[in-house]
C-alpha atoms as a printed R data frame, in Angstrom:
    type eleno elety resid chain resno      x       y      z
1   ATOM     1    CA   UNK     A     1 11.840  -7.274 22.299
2   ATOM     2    CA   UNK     A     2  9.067 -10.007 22.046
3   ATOM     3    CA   UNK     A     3 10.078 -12.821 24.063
4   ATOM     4    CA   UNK     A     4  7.650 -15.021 26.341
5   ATOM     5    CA   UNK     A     5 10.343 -17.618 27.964
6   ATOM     6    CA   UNK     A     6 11.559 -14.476 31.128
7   ATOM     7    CA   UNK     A     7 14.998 -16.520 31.684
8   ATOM     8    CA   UNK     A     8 15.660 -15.936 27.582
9   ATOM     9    CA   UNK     A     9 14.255 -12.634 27.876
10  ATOM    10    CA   UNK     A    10 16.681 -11.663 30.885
11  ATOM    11    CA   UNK     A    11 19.780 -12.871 29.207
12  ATOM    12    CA   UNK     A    12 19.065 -10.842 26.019
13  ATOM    13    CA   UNK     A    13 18.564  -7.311 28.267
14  ATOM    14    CA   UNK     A    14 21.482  -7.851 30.129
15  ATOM    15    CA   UNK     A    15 23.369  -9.121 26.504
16  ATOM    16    CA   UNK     A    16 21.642  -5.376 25.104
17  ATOM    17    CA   UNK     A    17 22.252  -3.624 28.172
18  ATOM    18    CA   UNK     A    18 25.795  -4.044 27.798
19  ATOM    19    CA   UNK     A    19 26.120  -3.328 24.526
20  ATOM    20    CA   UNK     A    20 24.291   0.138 25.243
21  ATOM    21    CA   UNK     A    21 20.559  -0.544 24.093
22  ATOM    22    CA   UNK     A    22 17.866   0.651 25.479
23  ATOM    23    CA   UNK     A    23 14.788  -1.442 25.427
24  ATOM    24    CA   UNK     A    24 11.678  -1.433 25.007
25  ATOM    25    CA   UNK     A    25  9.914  -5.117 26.472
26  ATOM    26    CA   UNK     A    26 10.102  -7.882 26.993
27  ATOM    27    CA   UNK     A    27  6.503  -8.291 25.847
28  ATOM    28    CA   UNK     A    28  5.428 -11.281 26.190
29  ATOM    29    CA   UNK     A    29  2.133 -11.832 24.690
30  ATOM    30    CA   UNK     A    30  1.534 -10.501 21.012
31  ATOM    31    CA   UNK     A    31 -1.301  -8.025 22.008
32  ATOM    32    CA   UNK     A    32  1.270  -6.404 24.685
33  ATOM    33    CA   UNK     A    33  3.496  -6.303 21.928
34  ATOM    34    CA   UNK     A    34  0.659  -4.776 19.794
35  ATOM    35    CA   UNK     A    35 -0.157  -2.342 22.561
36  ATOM    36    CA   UNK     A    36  3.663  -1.457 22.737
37  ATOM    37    CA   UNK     A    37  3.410   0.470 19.153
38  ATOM    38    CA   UNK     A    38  0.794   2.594 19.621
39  ATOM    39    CA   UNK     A    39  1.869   5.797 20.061
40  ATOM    40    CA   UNK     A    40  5.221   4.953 19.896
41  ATOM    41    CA   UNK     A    41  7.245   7.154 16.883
42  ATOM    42    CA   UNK     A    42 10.700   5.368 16.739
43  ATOM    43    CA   UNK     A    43 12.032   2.111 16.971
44  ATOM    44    CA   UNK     A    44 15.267   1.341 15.982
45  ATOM    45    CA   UNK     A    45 15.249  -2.423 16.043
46  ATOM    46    CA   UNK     A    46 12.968  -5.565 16.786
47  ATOM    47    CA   UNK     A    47 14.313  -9.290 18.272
48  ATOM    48    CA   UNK     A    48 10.802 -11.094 18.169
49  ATOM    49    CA   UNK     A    49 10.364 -14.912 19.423
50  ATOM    50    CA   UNK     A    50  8.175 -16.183 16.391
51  ATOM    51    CA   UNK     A    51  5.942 -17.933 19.093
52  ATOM    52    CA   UNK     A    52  4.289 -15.793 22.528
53  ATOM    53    CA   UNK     A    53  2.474 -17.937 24.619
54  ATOM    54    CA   UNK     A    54  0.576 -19.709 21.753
55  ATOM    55    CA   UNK     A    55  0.483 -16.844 19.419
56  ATOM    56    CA   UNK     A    56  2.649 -15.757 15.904
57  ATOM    57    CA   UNK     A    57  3.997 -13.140 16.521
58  ATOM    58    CA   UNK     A    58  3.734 -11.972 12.468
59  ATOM    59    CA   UNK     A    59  0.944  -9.194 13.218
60  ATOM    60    CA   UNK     A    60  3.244  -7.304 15.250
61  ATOM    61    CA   UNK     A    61  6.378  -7.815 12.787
62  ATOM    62    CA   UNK     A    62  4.113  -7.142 10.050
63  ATOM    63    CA   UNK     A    63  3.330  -3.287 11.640
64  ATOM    64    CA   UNK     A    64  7.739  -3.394 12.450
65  ATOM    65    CA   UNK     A    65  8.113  -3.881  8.259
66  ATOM    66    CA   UNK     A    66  4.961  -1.993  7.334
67  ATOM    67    CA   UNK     A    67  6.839   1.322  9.577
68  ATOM    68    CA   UNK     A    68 10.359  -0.056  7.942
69  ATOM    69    CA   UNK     A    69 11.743  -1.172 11.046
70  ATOM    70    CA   UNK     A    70 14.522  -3.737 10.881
71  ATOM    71    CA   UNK     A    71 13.836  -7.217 12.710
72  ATOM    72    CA   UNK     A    72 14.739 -10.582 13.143
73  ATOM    73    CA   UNK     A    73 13.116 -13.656 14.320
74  ATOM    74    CA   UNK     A    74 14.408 -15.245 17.408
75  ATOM    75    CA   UNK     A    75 13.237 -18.893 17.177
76  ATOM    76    CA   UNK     A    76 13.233 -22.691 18.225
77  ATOM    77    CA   UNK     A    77 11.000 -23.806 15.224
78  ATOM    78    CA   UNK     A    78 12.270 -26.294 12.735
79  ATOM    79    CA   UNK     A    79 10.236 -25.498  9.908
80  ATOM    80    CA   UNK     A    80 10.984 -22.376  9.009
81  ATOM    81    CA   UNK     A    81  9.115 -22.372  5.662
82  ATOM    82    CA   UNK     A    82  5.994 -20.370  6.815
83  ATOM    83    CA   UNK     A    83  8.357 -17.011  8.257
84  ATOM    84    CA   UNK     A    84 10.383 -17.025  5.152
85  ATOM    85    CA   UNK     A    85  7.306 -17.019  2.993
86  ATOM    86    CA   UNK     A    86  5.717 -14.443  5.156
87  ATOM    87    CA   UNK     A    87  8.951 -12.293  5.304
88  ATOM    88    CA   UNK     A    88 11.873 -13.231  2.735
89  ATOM    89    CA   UNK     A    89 15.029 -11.720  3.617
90  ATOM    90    CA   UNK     A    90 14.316 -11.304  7.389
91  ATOM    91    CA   UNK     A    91 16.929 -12.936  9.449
92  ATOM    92    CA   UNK     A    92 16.294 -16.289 11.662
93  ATOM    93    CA   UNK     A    93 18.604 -16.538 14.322
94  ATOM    94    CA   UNK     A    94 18.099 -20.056 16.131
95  ATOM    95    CA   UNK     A    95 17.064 -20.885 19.934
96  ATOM    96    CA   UNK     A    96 19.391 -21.849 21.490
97  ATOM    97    CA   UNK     A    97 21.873 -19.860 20.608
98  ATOM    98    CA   UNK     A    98 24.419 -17.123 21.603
99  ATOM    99    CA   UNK     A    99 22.432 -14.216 22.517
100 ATOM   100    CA   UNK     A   100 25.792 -12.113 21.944
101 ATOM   101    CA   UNK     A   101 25.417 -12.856 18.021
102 ATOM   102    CA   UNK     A   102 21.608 -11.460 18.628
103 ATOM   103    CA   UNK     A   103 23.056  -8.332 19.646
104 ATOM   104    CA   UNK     A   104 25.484  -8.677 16.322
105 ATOM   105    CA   UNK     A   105 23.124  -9.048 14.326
106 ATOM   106    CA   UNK     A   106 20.847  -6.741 15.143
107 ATOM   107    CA   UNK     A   107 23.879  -4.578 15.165
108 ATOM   108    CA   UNK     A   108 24.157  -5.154 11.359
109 ATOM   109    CA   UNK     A   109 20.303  -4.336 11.148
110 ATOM   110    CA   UNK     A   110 20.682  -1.067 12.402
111 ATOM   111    CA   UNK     A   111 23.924  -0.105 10.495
């Protein structure tokens, strides 16, 4: 999970946690994120906040398509032209929101 906002980032472990997810973050800050893949061999889903601390997050979700790993951006921005250029078809779930329909979605990602 990318997420740089640590109350956000709390709700959505406990929200995986108790649906049975293990996971791997928060990261905070794209190059953690970056830094957070090397090495690592399987990944079964991403949440990623489009914006960490000032940075786009799209490098790292561009690595998470490149290795077929499903994703979805977690995200306050209005215009959302720019991500679904980038990445058409990827889901856009809105801040604020329910982090329980996080956890469905990304429950549809991975089934």
């Amino acid at each position: 999970m990318a997420e740089d906002e640590m109350l956000v980032a709390l709700d959505i472990e406990t929200a995986f946690g108790a649906a049975g997810a293990i996971l791997l973050g928060p990261v905070g800050h794209l190059d953690e994120g970056l830094r957070s893949l090397e090495g690592l061999e399987e990944i079964d889903a991403a949440v990623l906040d489009v914006d960490l601390h000032g940075d786009e997050v799209f490098p790292l979700a561009k690595i998470l398509a490149e290795r077929h790993v499903p994703f979805l951006f977690h995200t306050g921005r209005s215009d959302l032209s720019a991500i679904t250029q980038l990445f058409p078809g990827v889901k856009i779930c809105a801040k604020p929101g329910k982090v329980e329909d996080l956890v469905t979605e990304v429950g549809r990602l991975v089934h």
